[in-house]
MARMI-371334 format. One record per residue (C-alpha): residue in three letters; x, y, z; residue number from 0. Coordinates in nm, 3 decimals. Each point is the difference from the previous one (the first is absolute). Layout:
N
 resn       X       Y       Z resi
  Ala       X       Y       Z  NUM
...
end
This chain:
487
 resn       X       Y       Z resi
  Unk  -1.423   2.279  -0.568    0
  Unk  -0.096  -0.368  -0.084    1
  Unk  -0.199  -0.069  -0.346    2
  Unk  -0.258  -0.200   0.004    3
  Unk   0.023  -0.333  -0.242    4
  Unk  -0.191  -0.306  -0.081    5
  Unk   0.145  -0.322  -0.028    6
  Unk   0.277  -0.079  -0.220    7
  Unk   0.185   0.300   0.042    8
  Unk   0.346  -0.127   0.032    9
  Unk   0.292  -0.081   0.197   10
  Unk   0.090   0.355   0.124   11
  Unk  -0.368   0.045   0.085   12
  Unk   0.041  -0.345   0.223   13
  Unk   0.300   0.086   0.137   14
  Unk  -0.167   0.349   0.110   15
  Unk  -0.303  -0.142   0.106   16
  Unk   0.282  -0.261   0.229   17
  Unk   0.102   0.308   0.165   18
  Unk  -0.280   0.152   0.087   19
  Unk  -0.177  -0.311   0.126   20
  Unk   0.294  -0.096   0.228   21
  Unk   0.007   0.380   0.109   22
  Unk  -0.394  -0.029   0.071   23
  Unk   0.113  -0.349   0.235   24
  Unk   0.284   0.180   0.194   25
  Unk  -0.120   0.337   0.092   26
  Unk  -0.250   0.062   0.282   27
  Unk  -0.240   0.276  -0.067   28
  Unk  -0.164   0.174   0.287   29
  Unk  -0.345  -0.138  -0.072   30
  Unk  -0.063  -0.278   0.253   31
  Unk  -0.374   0.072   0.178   32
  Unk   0.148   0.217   0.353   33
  Unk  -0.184  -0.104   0.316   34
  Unk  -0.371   0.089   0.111   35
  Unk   0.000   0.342   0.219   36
  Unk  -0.293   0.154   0.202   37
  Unk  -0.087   0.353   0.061   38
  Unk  -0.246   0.127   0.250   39
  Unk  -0.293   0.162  -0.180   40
  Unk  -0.210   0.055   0.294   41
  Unk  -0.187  -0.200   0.302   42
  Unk   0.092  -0.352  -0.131   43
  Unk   0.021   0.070  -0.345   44
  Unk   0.376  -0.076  -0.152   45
  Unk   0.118   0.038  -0.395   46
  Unk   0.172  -0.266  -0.087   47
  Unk   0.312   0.034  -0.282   48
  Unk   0.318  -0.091  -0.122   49
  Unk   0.259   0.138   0.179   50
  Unk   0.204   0.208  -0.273   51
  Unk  -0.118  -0.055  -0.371   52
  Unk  -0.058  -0.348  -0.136   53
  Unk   0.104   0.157  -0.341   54
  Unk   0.368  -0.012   0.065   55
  Unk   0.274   0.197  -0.184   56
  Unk  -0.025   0.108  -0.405   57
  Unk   0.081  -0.329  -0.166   58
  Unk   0.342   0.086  -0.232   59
  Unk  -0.034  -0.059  -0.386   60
  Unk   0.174  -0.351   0.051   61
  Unk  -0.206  -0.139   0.276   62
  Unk  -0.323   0.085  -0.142   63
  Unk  -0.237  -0.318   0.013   64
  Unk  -0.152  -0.026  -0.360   65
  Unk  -0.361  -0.133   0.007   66
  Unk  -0.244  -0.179  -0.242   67
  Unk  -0.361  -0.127   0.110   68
  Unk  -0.180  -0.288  -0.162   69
  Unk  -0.343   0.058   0.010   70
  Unk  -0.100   0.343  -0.018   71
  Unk  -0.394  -0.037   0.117   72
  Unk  -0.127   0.210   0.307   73
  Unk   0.246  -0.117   0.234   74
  Unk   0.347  -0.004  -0.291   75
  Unk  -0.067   0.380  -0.024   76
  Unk  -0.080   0.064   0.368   77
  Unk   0.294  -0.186   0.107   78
  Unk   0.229   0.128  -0.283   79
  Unk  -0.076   0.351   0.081   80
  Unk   0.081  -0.059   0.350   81
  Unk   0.313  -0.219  -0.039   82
  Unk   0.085   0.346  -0.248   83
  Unk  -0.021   0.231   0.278   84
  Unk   0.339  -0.181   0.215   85
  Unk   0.285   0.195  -0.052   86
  Unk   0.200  -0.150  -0.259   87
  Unk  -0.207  -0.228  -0.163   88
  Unk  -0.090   0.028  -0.398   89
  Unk  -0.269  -0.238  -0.227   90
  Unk   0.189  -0.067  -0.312   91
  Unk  -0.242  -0.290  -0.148   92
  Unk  -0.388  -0.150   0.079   93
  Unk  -0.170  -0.285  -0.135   94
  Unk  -0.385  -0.037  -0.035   95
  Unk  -0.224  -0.190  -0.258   96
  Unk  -0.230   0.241  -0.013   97
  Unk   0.076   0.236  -0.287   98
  Unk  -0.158   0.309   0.158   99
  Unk   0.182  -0.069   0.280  100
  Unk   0.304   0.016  -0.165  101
  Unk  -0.079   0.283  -0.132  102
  Unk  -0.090   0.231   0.292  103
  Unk   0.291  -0.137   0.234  104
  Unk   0.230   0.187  -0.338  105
  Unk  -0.263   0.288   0.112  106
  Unk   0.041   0.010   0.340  107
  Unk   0.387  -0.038   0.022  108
  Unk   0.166   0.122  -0.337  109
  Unk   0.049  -0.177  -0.326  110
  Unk   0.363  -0.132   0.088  111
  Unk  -0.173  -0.275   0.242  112
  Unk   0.008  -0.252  -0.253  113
  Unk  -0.358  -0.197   0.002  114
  Unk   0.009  -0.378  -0.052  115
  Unk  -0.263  -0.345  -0.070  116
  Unk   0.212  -0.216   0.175  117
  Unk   0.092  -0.004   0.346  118
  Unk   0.355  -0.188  -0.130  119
  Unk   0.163   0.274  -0.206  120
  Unk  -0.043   0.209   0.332  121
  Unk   0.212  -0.253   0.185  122
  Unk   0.205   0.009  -0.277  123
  Unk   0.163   0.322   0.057  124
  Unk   0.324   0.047   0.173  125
  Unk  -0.112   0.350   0.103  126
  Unk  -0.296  -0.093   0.226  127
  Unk   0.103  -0.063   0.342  128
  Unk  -0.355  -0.122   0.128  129
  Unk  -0.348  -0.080  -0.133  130
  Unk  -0.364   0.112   0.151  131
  Unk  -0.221  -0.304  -0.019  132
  Unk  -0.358   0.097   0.018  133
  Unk  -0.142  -0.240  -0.260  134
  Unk  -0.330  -0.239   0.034  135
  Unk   0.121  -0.279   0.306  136
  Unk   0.005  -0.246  -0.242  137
  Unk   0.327   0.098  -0.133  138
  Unk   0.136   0.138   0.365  139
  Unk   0.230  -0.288   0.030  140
  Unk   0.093  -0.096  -0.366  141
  Unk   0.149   0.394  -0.045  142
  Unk   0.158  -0.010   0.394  143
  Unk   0.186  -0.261  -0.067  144
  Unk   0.121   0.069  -0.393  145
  Unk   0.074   0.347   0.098  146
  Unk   0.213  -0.093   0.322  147
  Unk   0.202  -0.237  -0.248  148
  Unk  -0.003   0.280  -0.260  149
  Unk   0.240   0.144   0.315  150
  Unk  -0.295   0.260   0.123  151
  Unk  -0.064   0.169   0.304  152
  Unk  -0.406  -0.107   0.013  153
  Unk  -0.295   0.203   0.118  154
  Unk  -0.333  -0.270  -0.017  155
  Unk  -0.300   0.163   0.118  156
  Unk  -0.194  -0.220   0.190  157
  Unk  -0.157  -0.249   0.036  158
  Unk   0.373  -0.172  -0.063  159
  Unk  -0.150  -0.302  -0.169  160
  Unk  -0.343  -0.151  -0.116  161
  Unk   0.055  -0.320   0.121  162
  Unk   0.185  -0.135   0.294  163
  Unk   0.261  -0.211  -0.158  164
  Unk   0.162   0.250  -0.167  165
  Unk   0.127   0.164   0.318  166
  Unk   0.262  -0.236   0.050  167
  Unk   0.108   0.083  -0.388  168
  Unk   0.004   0.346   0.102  169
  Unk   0.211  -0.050   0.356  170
  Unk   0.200  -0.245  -0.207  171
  Unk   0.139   0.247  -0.306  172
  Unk  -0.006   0.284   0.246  173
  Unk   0.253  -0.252   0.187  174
  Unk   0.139  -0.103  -0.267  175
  Unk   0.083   0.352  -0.176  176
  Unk   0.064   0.194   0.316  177
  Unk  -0.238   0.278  -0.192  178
  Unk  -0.188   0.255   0.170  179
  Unk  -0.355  -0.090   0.063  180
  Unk  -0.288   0.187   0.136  181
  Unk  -0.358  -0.038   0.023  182
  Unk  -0.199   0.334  -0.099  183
  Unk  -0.229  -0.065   0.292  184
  Unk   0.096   0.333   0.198  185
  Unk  -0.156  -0.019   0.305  186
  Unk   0.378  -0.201   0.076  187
  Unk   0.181   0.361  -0.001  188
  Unk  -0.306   0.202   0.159  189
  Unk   0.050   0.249   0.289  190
  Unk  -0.343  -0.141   0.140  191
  Unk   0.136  -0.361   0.025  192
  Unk   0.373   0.071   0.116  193
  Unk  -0.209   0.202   0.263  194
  Unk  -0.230  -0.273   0.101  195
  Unk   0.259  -0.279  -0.011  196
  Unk   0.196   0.213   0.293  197
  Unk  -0.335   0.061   0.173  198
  Unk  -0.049  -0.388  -0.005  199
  Unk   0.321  -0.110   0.101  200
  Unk  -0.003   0.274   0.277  201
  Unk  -0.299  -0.159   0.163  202
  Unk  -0.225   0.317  -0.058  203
  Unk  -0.278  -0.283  -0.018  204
  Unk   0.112  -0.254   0.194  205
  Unk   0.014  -0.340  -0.159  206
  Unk  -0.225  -0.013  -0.356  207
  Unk  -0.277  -0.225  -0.018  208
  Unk  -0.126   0.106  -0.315  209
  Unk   0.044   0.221  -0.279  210
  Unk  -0.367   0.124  -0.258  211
  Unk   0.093   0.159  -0.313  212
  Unk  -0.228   0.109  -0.279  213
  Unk   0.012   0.149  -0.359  214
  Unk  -0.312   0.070  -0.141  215
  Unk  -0.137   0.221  -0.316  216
  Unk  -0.305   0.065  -0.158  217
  Unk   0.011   0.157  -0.351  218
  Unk   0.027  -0.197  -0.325  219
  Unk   0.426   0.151  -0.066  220
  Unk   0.036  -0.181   0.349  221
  Unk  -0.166  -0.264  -0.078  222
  Unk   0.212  -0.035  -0.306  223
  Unk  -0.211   0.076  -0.285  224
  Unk   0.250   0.244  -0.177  225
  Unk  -0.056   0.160  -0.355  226
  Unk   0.050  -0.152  -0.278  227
  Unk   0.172   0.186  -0.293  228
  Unk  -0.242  -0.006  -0.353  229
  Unk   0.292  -0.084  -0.196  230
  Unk   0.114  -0.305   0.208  231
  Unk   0.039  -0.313  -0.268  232
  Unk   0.264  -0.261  -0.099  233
  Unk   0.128   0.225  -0.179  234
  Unk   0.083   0.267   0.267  235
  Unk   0.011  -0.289   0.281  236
  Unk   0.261  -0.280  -0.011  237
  Unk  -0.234  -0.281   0.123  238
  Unk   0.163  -0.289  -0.062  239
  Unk   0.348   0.132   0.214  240
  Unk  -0.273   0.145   0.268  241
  Unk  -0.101  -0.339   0.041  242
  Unk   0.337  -0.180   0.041  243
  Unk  -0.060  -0.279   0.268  244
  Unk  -0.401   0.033   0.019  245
  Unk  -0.256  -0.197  -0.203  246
  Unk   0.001   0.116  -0.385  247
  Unk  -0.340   0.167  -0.101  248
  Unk  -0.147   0.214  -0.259  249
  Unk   0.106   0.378   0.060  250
  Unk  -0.178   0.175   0.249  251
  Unk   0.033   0.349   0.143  252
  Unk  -0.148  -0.006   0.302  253
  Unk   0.216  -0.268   0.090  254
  Unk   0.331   0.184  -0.127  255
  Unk  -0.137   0.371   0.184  256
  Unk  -0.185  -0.149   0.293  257
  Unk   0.240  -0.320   0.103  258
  Unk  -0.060   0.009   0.372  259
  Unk  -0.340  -0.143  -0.043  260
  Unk   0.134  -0.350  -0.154  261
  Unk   0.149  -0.264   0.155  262
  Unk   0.186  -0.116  -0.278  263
  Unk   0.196   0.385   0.042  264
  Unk  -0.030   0.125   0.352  265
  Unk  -0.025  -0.101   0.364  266
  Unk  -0.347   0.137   0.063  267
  Unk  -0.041   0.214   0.264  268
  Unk   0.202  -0.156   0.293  269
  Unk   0.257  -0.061  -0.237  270
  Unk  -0.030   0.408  -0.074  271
  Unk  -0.076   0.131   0.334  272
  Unk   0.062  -0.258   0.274  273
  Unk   0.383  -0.010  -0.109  274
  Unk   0.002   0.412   0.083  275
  Unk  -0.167  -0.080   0.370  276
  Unk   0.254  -0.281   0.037  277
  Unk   0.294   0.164  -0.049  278
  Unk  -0.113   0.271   0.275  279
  Unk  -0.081  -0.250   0.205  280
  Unk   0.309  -0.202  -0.014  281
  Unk   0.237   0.320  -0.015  282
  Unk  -0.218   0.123   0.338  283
  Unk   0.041  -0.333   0.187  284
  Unk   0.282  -0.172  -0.115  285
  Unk  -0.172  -0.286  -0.137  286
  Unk   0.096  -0.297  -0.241  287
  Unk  -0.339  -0.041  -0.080  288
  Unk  -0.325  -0.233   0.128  289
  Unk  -0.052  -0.359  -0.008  290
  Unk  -0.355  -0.032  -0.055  291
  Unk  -0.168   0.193  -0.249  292
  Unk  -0.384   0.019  -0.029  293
  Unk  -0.132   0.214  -0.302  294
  Unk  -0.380   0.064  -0.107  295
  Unk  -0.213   0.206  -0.195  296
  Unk  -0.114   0.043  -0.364  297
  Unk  -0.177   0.226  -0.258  298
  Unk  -0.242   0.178   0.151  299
  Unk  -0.107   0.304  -0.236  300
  Unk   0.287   0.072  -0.335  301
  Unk  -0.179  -0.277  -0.184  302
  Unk   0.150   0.147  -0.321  303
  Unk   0.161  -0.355  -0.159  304
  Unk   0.356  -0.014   0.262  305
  Unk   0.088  -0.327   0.128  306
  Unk   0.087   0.070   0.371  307
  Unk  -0.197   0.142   0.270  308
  Unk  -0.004   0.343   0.148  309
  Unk  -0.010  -0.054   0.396  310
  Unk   0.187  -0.221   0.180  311
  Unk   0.052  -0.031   0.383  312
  Unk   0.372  -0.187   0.132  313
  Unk   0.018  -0.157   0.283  314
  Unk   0.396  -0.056   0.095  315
  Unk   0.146  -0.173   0.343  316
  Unk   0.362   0.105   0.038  317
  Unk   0.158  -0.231   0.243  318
  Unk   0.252   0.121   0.274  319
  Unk   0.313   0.043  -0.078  320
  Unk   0.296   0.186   0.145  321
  Unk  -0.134   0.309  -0.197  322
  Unk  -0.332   0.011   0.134  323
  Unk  -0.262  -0.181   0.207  324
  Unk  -0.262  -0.167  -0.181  325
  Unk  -0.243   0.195  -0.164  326
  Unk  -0.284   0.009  -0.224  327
  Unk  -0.048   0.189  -0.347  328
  Unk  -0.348   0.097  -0.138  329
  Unk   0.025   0.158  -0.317  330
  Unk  -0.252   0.155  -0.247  331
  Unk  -0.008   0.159  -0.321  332
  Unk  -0.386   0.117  -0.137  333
  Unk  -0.023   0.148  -0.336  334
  Unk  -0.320   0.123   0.093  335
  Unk   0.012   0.154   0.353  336
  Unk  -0.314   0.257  -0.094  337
  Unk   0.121   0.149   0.349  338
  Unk   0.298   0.121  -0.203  339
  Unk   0.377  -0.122  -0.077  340
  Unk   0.311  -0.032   0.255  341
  Unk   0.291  -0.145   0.139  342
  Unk   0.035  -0.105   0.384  343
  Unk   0.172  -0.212   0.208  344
  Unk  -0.052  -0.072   0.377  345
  Unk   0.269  -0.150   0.178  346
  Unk  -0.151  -0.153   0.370  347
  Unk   0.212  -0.032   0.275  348
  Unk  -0.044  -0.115   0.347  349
  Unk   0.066   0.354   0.117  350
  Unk  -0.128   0.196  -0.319  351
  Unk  -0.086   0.036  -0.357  352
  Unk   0.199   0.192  -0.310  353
  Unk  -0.231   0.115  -0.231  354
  Unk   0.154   0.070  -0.421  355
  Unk  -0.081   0.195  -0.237  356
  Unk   0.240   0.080  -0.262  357
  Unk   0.082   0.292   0.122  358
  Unk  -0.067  -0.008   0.399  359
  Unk   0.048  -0.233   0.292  360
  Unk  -0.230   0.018   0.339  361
  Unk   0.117  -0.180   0.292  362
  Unk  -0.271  -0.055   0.236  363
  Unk   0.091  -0.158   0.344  364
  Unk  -0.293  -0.083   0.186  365
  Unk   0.162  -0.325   0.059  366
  Unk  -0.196  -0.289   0.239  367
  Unk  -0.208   0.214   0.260  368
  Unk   0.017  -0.098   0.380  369
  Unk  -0.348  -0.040   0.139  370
  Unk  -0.085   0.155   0.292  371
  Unk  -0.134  -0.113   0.322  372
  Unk  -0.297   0.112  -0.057  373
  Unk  -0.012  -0.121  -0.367  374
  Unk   0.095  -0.369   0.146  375
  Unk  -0.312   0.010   0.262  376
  Unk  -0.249   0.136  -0.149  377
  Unk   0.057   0.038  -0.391  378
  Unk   0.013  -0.249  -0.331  379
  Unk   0.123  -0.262   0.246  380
  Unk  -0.064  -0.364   0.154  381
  Unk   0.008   0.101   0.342  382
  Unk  -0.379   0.181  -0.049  383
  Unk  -0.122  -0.366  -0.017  384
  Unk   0.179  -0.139   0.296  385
  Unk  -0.238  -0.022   0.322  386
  Unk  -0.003   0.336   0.217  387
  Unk   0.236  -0.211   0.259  388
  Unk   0.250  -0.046  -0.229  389
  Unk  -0.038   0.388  -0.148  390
  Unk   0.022   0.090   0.360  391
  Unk   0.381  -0.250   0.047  392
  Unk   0.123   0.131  -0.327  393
  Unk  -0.083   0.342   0.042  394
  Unk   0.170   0.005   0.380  395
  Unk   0.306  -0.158  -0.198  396
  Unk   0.047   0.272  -0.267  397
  Unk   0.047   0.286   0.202  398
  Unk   0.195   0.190  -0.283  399
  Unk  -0.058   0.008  -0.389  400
  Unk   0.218  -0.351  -0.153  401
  Unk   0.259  -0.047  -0.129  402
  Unk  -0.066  -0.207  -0.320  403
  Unk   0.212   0.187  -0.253  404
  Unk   0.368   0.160   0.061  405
  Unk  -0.005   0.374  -0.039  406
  Unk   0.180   0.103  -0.286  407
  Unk   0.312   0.188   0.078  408
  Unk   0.082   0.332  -0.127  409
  Unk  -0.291   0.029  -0.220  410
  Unk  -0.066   0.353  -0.177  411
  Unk  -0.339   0.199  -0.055  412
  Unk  -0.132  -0.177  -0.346  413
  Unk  -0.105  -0.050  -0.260  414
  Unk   0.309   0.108  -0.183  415
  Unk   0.027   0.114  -0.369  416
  Unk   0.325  -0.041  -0.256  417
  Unk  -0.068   0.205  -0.326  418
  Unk   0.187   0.010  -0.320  419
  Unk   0.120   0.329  -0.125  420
  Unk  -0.230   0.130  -0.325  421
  Unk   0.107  -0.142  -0.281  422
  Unk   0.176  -0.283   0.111  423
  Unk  -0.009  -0.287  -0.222  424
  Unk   0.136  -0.366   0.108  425
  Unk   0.015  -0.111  -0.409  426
  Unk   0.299   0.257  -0.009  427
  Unk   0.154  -0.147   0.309  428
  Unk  -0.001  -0.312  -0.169  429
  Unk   0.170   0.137  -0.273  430
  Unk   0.291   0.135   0.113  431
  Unk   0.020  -0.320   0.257  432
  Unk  -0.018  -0.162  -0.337  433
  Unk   0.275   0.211  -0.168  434
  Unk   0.211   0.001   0.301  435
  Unk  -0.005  -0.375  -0.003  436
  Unk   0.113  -0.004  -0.354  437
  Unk   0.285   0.246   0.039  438
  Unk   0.137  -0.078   0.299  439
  Unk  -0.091  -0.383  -0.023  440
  Unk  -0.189   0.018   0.381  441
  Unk  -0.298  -0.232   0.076  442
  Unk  -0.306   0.123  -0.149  443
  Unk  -0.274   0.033   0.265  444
  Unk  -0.200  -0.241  -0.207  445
  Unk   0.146  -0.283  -0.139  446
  Unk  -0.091  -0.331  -0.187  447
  Unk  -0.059  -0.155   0.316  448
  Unk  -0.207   0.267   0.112  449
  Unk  -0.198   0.029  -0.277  450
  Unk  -0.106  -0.401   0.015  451
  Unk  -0.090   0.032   0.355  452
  Unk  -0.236   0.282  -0.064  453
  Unk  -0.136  -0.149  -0.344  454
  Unk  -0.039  -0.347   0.102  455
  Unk  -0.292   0.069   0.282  456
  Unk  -0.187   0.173  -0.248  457
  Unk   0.021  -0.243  -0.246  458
  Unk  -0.087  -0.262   0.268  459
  Unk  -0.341   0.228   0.056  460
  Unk  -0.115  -0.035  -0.374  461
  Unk   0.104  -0.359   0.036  462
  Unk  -0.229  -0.051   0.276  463
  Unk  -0.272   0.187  -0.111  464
  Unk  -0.027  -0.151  -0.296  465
  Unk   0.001  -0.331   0.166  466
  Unk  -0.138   0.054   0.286  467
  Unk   0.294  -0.157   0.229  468
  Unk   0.237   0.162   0.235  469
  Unk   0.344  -0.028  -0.135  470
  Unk   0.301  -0.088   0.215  471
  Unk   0.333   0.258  -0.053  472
  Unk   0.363  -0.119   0.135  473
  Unk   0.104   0.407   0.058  474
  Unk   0.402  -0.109   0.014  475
  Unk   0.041  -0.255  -0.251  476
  Unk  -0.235   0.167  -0.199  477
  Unk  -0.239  -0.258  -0.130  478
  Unk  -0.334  -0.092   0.017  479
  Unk  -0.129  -0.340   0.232  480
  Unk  -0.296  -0.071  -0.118  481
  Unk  -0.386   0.010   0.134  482
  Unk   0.036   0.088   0.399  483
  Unk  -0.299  -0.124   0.272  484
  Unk  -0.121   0.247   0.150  485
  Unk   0.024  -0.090   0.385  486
end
């Protein structure tokens, strides 16, 4: 059984912790993400799963991955507790600057999780194998790239960075390291994805024209407002390290608790949300990204002292490329849809449409109807107008209905559904994609690279509608071109 230590605990404790890392690099543990499978539920309706369990075997006392998250808000405990439930996985440190904080993540998982201030004496450890990132964006890239060097497996939730630039830092000590990376933006290890990417490439909807995608809330949690603890001060909030890179101010709590509403923290909400209906969109089609990015919107009703707007609307062209034809992307997130909240995605095909949810996929394939004769003559068409000679001379020439539009070969009775078995959750798929990755050093299924490619359009969006011009995005070399005419 291994002891847990802090730093400084000697050369047999190095030369132990030696051993077990290069034990963690050389043995493959059964916990790679198996391939989609699909059971018949009934007239067109299929489960989709993994085939066998994405768990893998019982991780062995010596190959156990040992955990610490920095940042233990909403998303450090929600990810922490699922990253927990991987076989062979154990949270030996966290780091917050919130004192309460600290104090409940002792709560939650035991007093020997040792609690720190400063993200650094977590990195510090020779017993933590990787690091969960989900601190404000501001500080995404700064602890990516100290923890990779710090010789880290990393796990950033997303957005990957607050500003463009720092992507290349990112790709670069990734590169430069050869660390495991991965974006926490899970929709890259979802059983609804994989399962649309294979409907896509399969031609289930022809060739896609365009792709709509929405995520929309409407109560004041979604909308970010988030309690506020009564004892929050400078004395139980370290400010000044919260701030790091941002503009120095006075303290300020709703600043510290409610971050996502300031630019000077967050991303706003494409930065937030646009990044999640990215990734599904570029895991479903294949896609580098757009080049030409439209964004517009702004605060419309939480008038309550944030910085950044609550609706925006993206407009995206995706060029061809030997992934895909070209397509366009609308996107929307609305903080306050008063229809109610939700997730969706239609992907539009010559031949069909996918419609995503995040737990369901309906393939529709209506595809390009062929008119009729009848339709041609004497419906919704020119040849009503034409004089009753030429009526007479086309009508004598169309003896049978056209044939504008190829059938469509081997087509089944639709619409088609692919559901997710109860309880299936793609955050844990990401995890042990995650853990596989740093065990077995495999590709992650989201990478550096990745991560950019689905960050930088949304950051392009808040760049555009805060300026009002459409931004130009080189998807392969990964940099932005400029202002882009509109033709």
């Amino acid at each position: 059984m291994t002891t847990t230590r802090g730093p400084g605990s000697g050369q047999a404790d190095g030369k132990a912790e030696a051993t077990r890392r290069s034990f963690l690099k050389s043995t493959a543990v059964a916990t790679a993400l198996p391939a989609v499978a699909t059971t018949a539920l009934g007239a067109n309706v299929f489960e989709i799963r993994r085939e066998g369990s994405a768990a893998g075997r019982p991780a062995g006392p010596n190959d156990r991955v040992r955990i610490a998250t920095v940042g233990m808000g909403i998303i450090g405990f929600i990810d922490t507790r699922t990253a927990l439930k991987v076989p062979g996985t154990e949270l030996v440190a966290v780091a917050d600057l919130y004192e309460g904080r600290r104090v409940h993540a002792r709560e939650a998982f035991g007093d020997h999780v040792k609690a720190y201030v400063d993200y650094r004496e977590v990195l510090a450890r020779p017993d933590v194998d990787a690091v969960l990132l989900c601190v404000p964006d501001h500080w995404h890239a700064r602890m990516s790239i100290d923890a990779m060097k710090a010789g880290k497996a990393v796990y950033c939730e997303k957005p990957m960075v607050q500003k463009i630039p720092e992507g290349r830092e990112v790709i670069a000590a990734e590169e430069q390291t050869k660390s495991v990376f991965q974006v926490g933006s899970q929709f890259a290890s979802s059983l609804v994805y994989e399962k649309a990417r294979e409907l896509i490439a399969a031609g289930a909807i022809g060739a896609i024209n365009s792709v709509e995608a929405r995520y929309n809330r409407n109560t004041p949690l979604g909308a970010w407002r988030y309690t506020i603890p009564p004892d929050a001060s400078p004395e139980t909030v370290d400010w000044d390290r919260f701030l790091g890179s941002a503009p120095k101010r006075p303290f300020d709590a709703e600043r510290f608790f409610r971050w996502r509403n300031f630019k000077d923290y967050g991303t706003a909400v494409a930065g937030d949300l646009f990044v999640h209906l990215l990734t599904g969109i570029h895991k479903a089609t294949g896609s580098l990204g757009p080049n030409r990015v439209f964004g517009t919107g702004g605060l419309r009703y939480w008038k309550d002292g944030r910085d950044v707007y609550d609706f925006i609307m993206g407009l995206l062209e995706y060029p061809e490329s030997k992934e895909h034809p070209a397509f366009t992307l609308a996107l929307q997130c609305n903080f306050e849809d008063g229809g109610g909240d939700g997730t969706l995605f239609r992907f539009v095909g010559s031949d069909g449409v996918l419609r995503v949810n995040f737990t369901e996929l309906t393939l529709d394939r209506t595809g390009i109807k062929e008119p009729t004769r009848e339709a041609v003559l004497k419906g919704y068409n020119s040849v009503v107008t034409f004089s009753d000679a030429m009526q007479k001379r086309l009508a004598e020439t169309l003896k049978v209905d056209p044939p504008f539009v190829a059938p469509r070969t081997g087509a089944a009775s639709y619409p088609e559904k692919f559901r997710v078995p109860a309880g299936y959750d793609e955050r844990y798929d990401h995890f042990v994609n995650f853990f596989a990755s740093v065990r077995e050093k495999t590709p992650v299924y989201e990478d550096a690279t990745f991560g950019l490619r689905a960050a930088a359009p949304a950051l392009l969006c808040n760049e555009s509608q805060a300026t009002g011009a459409v931004k130009g995005w080189d998807p392969v070399a990964m940099k932005v071109t400029g202002r882009v005419t509109v033709s």
